[in-house]
PLY file of the C-alpha trace (Angstrom):
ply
format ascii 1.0
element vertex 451
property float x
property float y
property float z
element edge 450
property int vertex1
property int vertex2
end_header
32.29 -26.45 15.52
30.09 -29.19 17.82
27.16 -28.25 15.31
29.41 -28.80 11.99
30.89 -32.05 12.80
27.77 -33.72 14.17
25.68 -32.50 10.73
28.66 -33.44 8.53
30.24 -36.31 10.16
28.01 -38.45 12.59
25.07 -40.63 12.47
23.25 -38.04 14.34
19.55 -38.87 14.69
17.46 -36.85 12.20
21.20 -35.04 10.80
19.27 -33.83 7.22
16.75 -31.94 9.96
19.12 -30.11 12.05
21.51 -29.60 9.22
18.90 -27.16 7.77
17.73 -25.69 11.62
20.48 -25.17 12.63
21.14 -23.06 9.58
18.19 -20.91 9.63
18.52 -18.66 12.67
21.18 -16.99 9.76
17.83 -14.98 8.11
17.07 -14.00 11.64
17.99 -10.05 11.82
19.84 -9.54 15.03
17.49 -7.06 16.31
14.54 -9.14 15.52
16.04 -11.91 18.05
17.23 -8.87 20.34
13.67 -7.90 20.74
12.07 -11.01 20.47
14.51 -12.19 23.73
14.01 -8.60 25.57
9.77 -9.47 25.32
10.44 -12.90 26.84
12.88 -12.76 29.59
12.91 -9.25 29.93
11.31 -7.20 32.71
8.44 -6.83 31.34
8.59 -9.91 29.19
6.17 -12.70 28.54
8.08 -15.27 30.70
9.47 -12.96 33.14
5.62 -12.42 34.36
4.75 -15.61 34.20
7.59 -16.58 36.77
7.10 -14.01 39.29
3.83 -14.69 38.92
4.20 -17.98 39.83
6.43 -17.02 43.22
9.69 -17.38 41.50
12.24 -14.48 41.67
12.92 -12.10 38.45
15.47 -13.51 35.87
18.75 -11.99 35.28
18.69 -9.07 33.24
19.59 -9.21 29.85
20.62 -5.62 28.93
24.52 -4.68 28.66
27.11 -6.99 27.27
26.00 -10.36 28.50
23.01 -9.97 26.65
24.75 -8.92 23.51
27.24 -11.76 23.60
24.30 -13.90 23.64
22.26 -12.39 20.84
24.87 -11.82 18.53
26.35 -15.34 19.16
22.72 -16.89 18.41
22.89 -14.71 15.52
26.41 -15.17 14.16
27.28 -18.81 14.78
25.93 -20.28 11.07
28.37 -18.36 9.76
31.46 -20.74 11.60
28.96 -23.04 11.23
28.71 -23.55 7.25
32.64 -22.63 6.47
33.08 -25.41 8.71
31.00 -27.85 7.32
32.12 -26.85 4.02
35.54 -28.01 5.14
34.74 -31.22 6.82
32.37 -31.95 3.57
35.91 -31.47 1.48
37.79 -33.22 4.16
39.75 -36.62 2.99
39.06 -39.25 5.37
42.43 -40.54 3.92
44.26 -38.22 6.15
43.11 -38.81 9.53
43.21 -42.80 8.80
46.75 -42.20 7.81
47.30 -40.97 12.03
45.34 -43.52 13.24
47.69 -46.26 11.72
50.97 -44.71 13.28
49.22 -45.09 16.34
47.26 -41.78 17.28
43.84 -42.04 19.23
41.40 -40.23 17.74
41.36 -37.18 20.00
45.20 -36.79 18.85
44.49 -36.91 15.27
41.40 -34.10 15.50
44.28 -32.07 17.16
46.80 -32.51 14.85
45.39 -33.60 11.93
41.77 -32.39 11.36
41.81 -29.42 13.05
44.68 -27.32 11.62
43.53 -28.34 7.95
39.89 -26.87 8.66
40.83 -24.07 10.74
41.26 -21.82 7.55
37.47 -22.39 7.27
37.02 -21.36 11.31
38.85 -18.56 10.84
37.40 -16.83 7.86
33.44 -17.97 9.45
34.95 -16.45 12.90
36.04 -13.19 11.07
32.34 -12.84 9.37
30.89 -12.88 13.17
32.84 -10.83 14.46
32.86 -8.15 11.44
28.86 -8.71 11.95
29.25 -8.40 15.67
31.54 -5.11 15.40
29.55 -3.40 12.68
25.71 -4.23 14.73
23.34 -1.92 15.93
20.14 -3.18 16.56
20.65 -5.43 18.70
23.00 -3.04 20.82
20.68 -0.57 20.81
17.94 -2.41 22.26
19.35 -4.50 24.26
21.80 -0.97 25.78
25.28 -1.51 25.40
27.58 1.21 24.24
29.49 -0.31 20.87
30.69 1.55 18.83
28.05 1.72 16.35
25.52 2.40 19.07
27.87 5.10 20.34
28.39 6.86 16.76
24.40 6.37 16.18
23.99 8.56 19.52
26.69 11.38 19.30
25.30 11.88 15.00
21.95 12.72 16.68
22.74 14.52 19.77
24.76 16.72 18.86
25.46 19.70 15.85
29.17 18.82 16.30
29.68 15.89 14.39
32.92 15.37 14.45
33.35 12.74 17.52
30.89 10.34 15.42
33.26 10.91 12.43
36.68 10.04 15.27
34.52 6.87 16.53
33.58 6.25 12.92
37.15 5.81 12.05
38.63 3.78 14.62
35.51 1.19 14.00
37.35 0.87 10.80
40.70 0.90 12.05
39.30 -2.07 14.01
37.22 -3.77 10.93
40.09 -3.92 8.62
42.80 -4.83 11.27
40.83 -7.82 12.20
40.38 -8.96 8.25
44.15 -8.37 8.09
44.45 -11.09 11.13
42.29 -13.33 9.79
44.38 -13.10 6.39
47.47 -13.30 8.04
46.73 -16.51 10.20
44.87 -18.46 7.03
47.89 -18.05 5.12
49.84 -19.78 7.97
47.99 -22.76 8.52
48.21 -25.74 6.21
45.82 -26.39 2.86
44.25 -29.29 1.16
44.19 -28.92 -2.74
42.95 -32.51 -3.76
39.23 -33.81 -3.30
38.88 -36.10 -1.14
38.92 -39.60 -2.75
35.97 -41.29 -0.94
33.67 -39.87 1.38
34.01 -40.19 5.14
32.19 -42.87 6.87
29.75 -41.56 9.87
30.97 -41.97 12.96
28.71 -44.02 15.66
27.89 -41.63 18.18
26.49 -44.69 20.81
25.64 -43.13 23.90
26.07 -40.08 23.15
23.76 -39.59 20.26
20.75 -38.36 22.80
22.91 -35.61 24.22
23.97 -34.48 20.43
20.29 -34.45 19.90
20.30 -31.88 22.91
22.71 -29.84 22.08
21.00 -29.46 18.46
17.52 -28.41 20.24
19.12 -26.35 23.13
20.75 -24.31 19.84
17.80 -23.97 17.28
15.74 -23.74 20.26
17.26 -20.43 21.68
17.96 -19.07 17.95
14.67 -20.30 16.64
12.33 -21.58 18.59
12.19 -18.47 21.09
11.95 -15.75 18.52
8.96 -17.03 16.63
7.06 -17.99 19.62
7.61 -14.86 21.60
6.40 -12.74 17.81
3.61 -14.88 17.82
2.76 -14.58 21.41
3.05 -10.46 21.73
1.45 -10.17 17.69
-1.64 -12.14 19.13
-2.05 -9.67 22.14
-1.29 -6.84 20.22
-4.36 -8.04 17.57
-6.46 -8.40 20.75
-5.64 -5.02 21.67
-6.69 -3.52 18.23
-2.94 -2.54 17.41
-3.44 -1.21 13.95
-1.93 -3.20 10.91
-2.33 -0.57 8.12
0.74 1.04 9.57
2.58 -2.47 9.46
1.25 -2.61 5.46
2.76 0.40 4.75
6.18 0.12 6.48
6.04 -3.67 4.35
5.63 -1.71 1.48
8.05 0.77 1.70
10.64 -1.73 2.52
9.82 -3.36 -0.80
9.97 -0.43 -2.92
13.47 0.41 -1.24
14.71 -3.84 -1.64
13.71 -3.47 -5.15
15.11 -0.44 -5.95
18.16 -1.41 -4.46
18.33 -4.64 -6.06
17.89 -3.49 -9.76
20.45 -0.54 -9.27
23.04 -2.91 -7.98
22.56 -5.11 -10.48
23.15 -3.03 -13.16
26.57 -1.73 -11.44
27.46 -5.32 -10.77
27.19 -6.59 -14.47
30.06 -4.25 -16.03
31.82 -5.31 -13.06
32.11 -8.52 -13.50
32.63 -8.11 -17.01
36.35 -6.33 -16.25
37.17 -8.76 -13.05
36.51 -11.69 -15.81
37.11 -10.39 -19.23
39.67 -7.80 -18.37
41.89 -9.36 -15.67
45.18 -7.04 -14.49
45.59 -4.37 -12.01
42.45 -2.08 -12.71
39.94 -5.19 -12.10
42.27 -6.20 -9.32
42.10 -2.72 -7.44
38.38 -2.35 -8.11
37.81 -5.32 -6.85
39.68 -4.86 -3.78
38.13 -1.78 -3.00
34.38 -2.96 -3.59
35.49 -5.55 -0.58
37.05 -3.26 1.64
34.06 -1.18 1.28
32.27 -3.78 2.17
33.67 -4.77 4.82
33.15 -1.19 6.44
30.48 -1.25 9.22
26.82 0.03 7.53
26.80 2.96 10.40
29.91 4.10 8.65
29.12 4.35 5.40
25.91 6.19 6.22
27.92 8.51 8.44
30.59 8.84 5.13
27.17 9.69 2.91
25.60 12.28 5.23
28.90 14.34 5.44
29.37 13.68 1.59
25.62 14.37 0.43
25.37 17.59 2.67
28.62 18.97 1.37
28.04 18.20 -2.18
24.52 17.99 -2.81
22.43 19.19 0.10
19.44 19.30 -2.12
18.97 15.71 -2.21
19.79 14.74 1.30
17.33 12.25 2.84
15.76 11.17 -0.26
15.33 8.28 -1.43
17.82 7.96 -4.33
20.71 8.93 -1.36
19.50 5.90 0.25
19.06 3.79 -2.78
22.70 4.68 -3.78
23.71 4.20 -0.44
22.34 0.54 -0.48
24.20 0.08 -3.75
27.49 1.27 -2.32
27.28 -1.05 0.49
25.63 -4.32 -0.88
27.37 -4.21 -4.58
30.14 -7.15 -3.74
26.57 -9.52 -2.67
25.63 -8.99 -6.64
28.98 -8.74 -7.99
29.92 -12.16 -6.44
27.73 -14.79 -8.11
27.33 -12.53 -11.80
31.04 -13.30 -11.57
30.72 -16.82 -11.01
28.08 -16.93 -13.59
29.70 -15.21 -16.12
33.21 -17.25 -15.94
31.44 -20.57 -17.14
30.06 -18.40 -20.09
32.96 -18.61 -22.78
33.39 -15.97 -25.22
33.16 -18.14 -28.01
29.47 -17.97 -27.60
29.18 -14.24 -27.95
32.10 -14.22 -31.38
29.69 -17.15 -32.75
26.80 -14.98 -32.61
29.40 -11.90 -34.18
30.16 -13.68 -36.78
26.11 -14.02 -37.77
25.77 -10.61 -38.11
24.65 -9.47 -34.66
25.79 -6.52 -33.12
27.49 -6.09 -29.64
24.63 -4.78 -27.62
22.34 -7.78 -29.78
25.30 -10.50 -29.02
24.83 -9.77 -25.39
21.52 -9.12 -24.92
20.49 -12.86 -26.94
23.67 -14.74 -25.91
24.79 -13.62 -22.60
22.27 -12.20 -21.19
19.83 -15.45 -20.91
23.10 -17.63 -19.87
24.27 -14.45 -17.23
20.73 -14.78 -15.32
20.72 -17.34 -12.58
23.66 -15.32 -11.31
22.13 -11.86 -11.79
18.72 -12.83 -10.49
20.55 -14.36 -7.24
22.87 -11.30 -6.41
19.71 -9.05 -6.85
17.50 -11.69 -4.57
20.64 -11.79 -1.78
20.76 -8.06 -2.56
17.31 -7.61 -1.31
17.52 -10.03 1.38
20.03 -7.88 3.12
18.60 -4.43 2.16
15.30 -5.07 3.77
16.94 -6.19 7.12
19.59 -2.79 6.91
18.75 -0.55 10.19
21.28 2.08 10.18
21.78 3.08 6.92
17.69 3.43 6.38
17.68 4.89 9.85
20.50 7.86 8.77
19.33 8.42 5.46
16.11 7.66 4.87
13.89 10.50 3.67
11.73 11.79 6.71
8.15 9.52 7.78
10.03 6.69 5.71
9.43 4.06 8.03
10.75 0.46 6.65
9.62 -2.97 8.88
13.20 -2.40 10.28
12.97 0.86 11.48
9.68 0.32 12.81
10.59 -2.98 14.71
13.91 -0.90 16.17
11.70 2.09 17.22
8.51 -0.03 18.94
10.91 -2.17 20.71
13.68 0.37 22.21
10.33 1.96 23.57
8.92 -1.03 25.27
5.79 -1.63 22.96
6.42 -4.91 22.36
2.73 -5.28 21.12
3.33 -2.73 18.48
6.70 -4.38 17.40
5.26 -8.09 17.29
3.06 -7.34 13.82
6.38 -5.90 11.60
9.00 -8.30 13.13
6.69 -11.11 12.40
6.38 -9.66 8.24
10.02 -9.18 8.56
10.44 -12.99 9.06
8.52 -14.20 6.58
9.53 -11.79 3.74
13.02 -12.93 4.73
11.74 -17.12 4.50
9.82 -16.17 1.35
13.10 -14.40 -0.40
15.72 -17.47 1.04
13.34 -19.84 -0.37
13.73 -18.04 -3.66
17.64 -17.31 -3.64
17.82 -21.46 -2.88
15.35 -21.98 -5.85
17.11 -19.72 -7.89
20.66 -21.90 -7.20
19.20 -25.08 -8.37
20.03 -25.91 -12.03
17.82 -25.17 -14.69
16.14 -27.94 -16.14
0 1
1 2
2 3
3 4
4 5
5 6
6 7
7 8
8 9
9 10
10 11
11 12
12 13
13 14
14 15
15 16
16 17
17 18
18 19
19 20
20 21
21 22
22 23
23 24
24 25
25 26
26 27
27 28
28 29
29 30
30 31
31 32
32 33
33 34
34 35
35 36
36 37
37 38
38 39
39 40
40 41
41 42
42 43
43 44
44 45
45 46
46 47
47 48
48 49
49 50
50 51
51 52
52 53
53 54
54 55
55 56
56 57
57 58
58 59
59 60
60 61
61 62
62 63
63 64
64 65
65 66
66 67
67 68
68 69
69 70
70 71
71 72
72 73
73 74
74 75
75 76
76 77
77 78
78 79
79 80
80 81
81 82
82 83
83 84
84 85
85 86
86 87
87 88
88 89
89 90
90 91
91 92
92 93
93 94
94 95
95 96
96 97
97 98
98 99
99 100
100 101
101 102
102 103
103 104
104 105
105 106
106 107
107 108
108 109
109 110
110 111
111 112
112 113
113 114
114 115
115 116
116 117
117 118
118 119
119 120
120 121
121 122
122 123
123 124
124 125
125 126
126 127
127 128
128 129
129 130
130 131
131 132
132 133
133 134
134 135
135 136
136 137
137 138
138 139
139 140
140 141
141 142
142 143
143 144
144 145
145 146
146 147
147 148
148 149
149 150
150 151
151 152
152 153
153 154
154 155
155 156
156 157
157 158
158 159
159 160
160 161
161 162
162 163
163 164
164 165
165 166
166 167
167 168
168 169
169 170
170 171
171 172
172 173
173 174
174 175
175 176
176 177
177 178
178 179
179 180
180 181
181 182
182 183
183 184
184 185
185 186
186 187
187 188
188 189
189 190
190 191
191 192
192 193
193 194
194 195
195 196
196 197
197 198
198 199
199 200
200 201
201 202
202 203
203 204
204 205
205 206
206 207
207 208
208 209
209 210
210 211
211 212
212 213
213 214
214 215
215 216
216 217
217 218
218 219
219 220
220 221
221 222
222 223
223 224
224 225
225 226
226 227
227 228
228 229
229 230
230 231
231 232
232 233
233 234
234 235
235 236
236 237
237 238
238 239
239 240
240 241
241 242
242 243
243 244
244 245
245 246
246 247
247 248
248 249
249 250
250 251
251 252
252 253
253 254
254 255
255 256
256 257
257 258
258 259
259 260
260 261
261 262
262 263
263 264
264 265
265 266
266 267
267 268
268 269
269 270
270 271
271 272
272 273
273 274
274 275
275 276
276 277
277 278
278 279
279 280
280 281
281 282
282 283
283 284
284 285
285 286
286 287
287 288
288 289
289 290
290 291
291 292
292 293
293 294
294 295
295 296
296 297
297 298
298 299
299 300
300 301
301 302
302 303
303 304
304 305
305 306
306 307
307 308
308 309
309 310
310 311
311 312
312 313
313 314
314 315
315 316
316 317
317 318
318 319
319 320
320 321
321 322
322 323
323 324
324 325
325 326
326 327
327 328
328 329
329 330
330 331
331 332
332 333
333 334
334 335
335 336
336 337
337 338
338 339
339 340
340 341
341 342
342 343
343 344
344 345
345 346
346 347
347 348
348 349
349 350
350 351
351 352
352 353
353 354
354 355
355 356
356 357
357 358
358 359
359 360
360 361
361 362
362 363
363 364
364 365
365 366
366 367
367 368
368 369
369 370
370 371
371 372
372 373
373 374
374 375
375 376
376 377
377 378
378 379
379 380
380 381
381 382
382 383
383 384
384 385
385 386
386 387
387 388
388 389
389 390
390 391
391 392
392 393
393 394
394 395
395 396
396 397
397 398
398 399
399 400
400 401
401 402
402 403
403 404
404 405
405 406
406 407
407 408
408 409
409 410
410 411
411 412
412 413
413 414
414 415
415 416
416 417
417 418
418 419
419 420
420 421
421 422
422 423
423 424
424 425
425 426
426 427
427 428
428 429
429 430
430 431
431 432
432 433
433 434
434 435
435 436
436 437
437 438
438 439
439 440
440 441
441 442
442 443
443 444
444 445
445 446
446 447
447 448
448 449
449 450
């Protein structure tokens, strides 16, 4: 909340800078800046040995829950961060200079004023955290606390039983959906602003404390940021001096490509019929299916791999741990990403367009393959690029059903680093990162308008 009002509302020094850094950190995968903080401050970290080196004791450790907390919070705060910003950006300044004339001090109005019009916003960015938070497992697993995703992970491969995974399985989901029911629940309560705001808010003058706001800005990026790409470039550099092999890294990078891409074009062609009956066809069936593609998808990935193992073995055993499981698997999970902006593309496509090009002659499958299709793109192409952002940062699902010596940058990353090679872990983390700059570059290319 700090972050959001300072980028959206203040004179902050440098505020178009940190409104994109401290944004960033979002296309971090959790275990990448679980491992990347484990090989700094860990016990066998890169800072940790400088410091006892130096005569100074051993840091804390970072394993168990205080270490999660702080992982998944570096990881999970843009989320609050953006609703919120979103809000204040819709905010009308009106409002709050309404409470100041009948006397309020500023601190009075935020409280009763500002905040309970933006906490919708706080809520539903809280409720993404902590649906991220519940449904993690890289960054549990390496940094060693029992969730429950880390839990269900470890009784699936101990055991021939699987039915305690399956019992843990279900109460994660008990806990997913009780917490979006919450979050529903208290939105609905708190006020709402239809009207855009007639003029936009003037900065406020931060004065003294400008310096400190600057601070807290570094301190943030700086630990989310900062600290993850220095500690992959300082282990990838030993590990090259080492001779740590990179052909293994190429092929991992290329496996996780064939499996984004698959992944992206399968859910793209599930998400385009879709969208056609949520916006063509609007009543109960689009209703229903579209509930159910987000309550799916709002089911930790652990689960639904889980759900497909028991499903795949007692349907079609021949084609468990393949790649089309996993494939399908990806589409099952990621199909509201695709499904979201094709919708929004295709409402501001009127269906006069496609009856104009009727009436010339042209046949259904013609009409929407020279009418819609071209005007249906931008959405398509960004729902496939989000599509494969995700998929090549998914750990359990690939982990669960990926076909055996299928090793993906994530799995790779996840297996180096739970085994202390943080050498070994450095060269696919740091590909990781920069196929995940490379493909948000391209999904905020692919949301400017065409020319």
């Amino acid at each position: 909340m700090p972050l959001a009002w300072l980028t959206a509302r203040t004179d902050l020094p440098g505020r178009r800078l940190w409104t994109v850094l401290t944004v960033v950190p979002l296309a971090v995968p959790s275990y990448v800046m679980a491992f990347a903080f484990v090989a700094a401050f860990g016990p066998r970290g890169a800072l940790s040995s400088l410091l006892v080196d130096a005569g100074f004791g051993p840091l804390p450790s970072l394993y168990g829950f205080a270490g999660a907390v702080l992982v998944l919070t570096l990881a999970t705060y843009p989320y609050v961060l953006l609703a919120t910003r979103a809000a204040l950006a819709r905010f009308d300044p009106s409002i709050e200079e309404a409470g100041r004339a009948l006397g309020d001090s500023p601190l009075t109005v935020f409280r009763r004023v500002t905040l309970p019009l933006i906490a919708p916003a706080i809520a539903t960015g809280s409720l993404l955290a902590a649906l991220y938070a519940l449904a993690d497992f890289g960054a549990v697993a390496i940094l060693q606390f029992d969730s429950f995703a880390r839990a269900i992970y470890i009784h699936y491969r101990a055991s021939f039983d699987r039915s305690l995974a399956a019992v843990l399985a279900l109460m994660l989901v008990v806990v997913t959906l009780s917490l979006a029911w919450l979050e529903w629940r208290l939105r609905h309560r708190w006020p709402h602003v239809t009207h855009a705001p007639r003029r936009p808010a003037r900065p406020v003058r931060l004065g003294g404390w400008r310096w400190p706001a600057v601070l807290l800005c570094g301190t943030v990026v700086g630990l989310a940021l900062v600290v993850p790409a220095a500690t992959i470039t300082f282990w990838l550099a030993r590990g090259l001096g080492q001779g740590e092999p990179l052909r293994i890294v190429l092929s991992s990078a290329a496996n996780s490509l064939i499996a984004g891409t698959s992944a992206a074009v399968v859910v793209a062609a599930f998400a385009i019929p879709v969208a056609f009956l949520v916006v063509r066809y609007p009543g109960r069936l689009a209703a229903g299916v579209e509930g159910v593609l987000y309550s799916a998808y709002a089911v930790p990935g652990i689960v639904v791999a889980l759900a497909t193992v028991f499903f795949v073995i007692n349907v079609a055993p021949i084609v468990y741990q393949s790649l089309l499981v996993l494939v399908l698997a990806y589409a099952v999970r990621f199909l509201p990403q695709a499904v979201a902006p094709t919708r929004a593309s295709l409402t501001q496509i009127g269906p006069r367009l496609v009856e104009a090009a009727r009436t010339l002659g042209d046949r259904p499958p013609t009409a929407f393959r020279s009418v819609t299709l071209p005007l249906l793109r931008p959405g398509v192409i960004a729902g496939m690029t989000l599509v494969f952002l995700t998929t090549v940062k998914e750990l359990p699902l690939t982990l669960l059903l990926g076909p055996t010596g299928f090793e993906t940058l994530a799995t790779q990353i996840w297996g180096a680093a739970t085994e202390g090679f943080y050498a070994r872990a450095a060269a696919p983390a740091a590909m990781l990162m920069l196929l995940s700059a490379v493909t948000v570059g391209m999904l905020l290319r692919s949301e400017e308008p065409a020319r």
